[in-house]
C-alpha positions as CSV (number, residue, x, y, z in Angstrom):
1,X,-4.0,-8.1,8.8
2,X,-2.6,-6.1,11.8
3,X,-5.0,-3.3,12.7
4,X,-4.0,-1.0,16.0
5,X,-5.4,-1.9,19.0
6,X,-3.7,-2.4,22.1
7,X,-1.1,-5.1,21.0
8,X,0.1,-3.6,18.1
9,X,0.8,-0.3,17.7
10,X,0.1,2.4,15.1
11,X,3.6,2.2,13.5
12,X,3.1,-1.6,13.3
13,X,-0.5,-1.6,11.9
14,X,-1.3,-1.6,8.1
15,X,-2.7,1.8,8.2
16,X,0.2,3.1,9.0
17,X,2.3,1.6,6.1
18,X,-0.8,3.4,3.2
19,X,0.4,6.3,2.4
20,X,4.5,5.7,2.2
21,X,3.0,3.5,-0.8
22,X,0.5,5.7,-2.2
23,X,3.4,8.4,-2.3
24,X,5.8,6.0,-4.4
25,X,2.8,5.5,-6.6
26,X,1.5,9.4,-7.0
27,X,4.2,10.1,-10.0
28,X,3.4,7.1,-11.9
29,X,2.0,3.4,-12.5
30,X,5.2,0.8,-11.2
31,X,4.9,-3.0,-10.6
32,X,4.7,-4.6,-7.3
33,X,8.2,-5.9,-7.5
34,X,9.4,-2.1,-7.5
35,X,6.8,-0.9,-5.3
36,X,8.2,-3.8,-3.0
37,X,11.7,-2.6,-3.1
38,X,11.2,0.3,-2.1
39,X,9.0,0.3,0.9
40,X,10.2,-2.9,1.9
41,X,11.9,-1.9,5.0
42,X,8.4,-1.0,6.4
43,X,7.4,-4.4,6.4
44,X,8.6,-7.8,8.8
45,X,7.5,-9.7,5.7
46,X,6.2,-9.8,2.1
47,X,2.8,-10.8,3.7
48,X,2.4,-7.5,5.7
49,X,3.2,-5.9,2.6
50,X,0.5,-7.8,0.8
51,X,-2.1,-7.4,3.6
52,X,-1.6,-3.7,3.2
53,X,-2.3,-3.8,-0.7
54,X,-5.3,-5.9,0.0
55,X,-6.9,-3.1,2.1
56,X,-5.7,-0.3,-0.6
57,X,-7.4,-2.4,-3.0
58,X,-10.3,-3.1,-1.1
59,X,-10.4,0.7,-0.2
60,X,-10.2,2.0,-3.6
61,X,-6.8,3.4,-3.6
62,X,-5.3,1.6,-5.7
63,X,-5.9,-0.6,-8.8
64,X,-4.4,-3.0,-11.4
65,X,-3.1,-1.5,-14.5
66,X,-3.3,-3.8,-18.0
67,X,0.4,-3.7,-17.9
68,X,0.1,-5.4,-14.2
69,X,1.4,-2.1,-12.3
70,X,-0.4,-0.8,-9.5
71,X,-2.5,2.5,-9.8
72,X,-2.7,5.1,-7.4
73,X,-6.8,6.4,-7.9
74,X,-6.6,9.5,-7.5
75,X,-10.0,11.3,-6.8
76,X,-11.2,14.9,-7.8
77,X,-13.2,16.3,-5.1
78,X,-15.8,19.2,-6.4
């Protein structure tokens, strides 16, 4: 997982690559594949792109539908 530091950059770190994703998924659920395509030329690889659903995951963000889409969680603050 790349994380900034002084090697690698904000734009290249996994942080950086959240919320283009979490924006595709605000409308509606979609499956990884299409998720994929269309974010995909923020990523050097599929594992990057992977890596940054792993920490959206592990952050709450996101979730697996029945249907195997991912989920944007979407919180109410009160």
């Amino acid at each position: 997982m790349k994380l900034p530091n002084k090697i690698i950059s904000y734009k290249e770190s996994v942080i950086s690559k959240m919320p283009p994703i979490l924006k595709f998924l605000d409308k509606s659920d979609k499956s990884i594949l299409d998720t994929y395509k269309q974010v995909k030329h923020l990523f050097n690889n599929v594992q990057d792109f992977i890596d940054t659903l792993d920490c959206l995951f592990a952050l709450n963000k996101i979730s697996i539908t029945e249907k195997e889409e991912l989920h944007y969680v979407k919180r109410n603050i009160l």
